[in-house]
Each structure stands twice: as C-alpha cells, then as structure tokens.
N, C-alpha and C positions, 0 to 999 in steps of 0.2 A: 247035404248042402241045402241051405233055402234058399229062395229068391232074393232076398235081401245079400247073404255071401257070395252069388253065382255077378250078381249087379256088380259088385264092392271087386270080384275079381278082373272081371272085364275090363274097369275102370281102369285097375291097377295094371294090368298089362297095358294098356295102350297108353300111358302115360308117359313112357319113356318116349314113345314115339314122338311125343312133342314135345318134352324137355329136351333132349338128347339129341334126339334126328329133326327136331324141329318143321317134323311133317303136322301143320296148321289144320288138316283133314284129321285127326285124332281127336283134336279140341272138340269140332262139331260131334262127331261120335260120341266121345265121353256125354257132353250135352242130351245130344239123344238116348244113351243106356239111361241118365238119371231119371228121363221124363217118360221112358217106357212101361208101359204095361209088365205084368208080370210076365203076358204071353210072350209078349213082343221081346221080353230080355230072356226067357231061354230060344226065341225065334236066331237070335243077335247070336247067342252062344252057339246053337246047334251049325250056323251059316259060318263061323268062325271056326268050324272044327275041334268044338270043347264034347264030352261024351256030358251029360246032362241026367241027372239023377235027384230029383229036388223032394224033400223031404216037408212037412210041415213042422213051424214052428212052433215051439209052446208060447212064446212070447207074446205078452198082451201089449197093446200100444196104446 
C-alpha cells in the first residue's frame, strides 16, 4: 500500500461518519489526513489501529 492508498483509505472510512452519523468531528479529520504529511498520515493510521506496511511507488507526478 502507498501513502497515497493508506490517505485515500482513511478518508474512506470516516466518511460515513459524517454522511450517515453525521458526527461534524470527521469533516475536520478528513480535512487534516488530506493536508498531512506522509508521516503524519501513517502517524493517523497507526493511532487508529490500521497495521501499516507502505511500499514505494513507481508512479511519477
């Protein structure tokens, strides 16, 4: 998984939380995985209880 898929899943879990349960506090989070560092979003994942295994990408930008 890269940092880019690890960001992108984060995201996706806590989305329900504010469509759905419309807990407002997920908004800001999502807000902050987009604008975090690479460290700081497997920091976000490891505190959330994801197991973390980030691979590099070939992908050029």
């Amino acid at each position: 998984m890269t940092i880019e898929d690890l960001r992108q899943l984060l995201i996706r879990d806590l989305e329900p939380a504010y469509f759905i349960g419309g807990f407002g506090g997920a908004m800001i989070e999502i807000e902050e995985i987009k604008r975090a560092t690479d460290e700081e979003v497997i920091e976000i994942a490891k505190k959330k209880g994801y197991h973390v295994e980030i691979i590099k990408s070939d992908k050029k930008k």
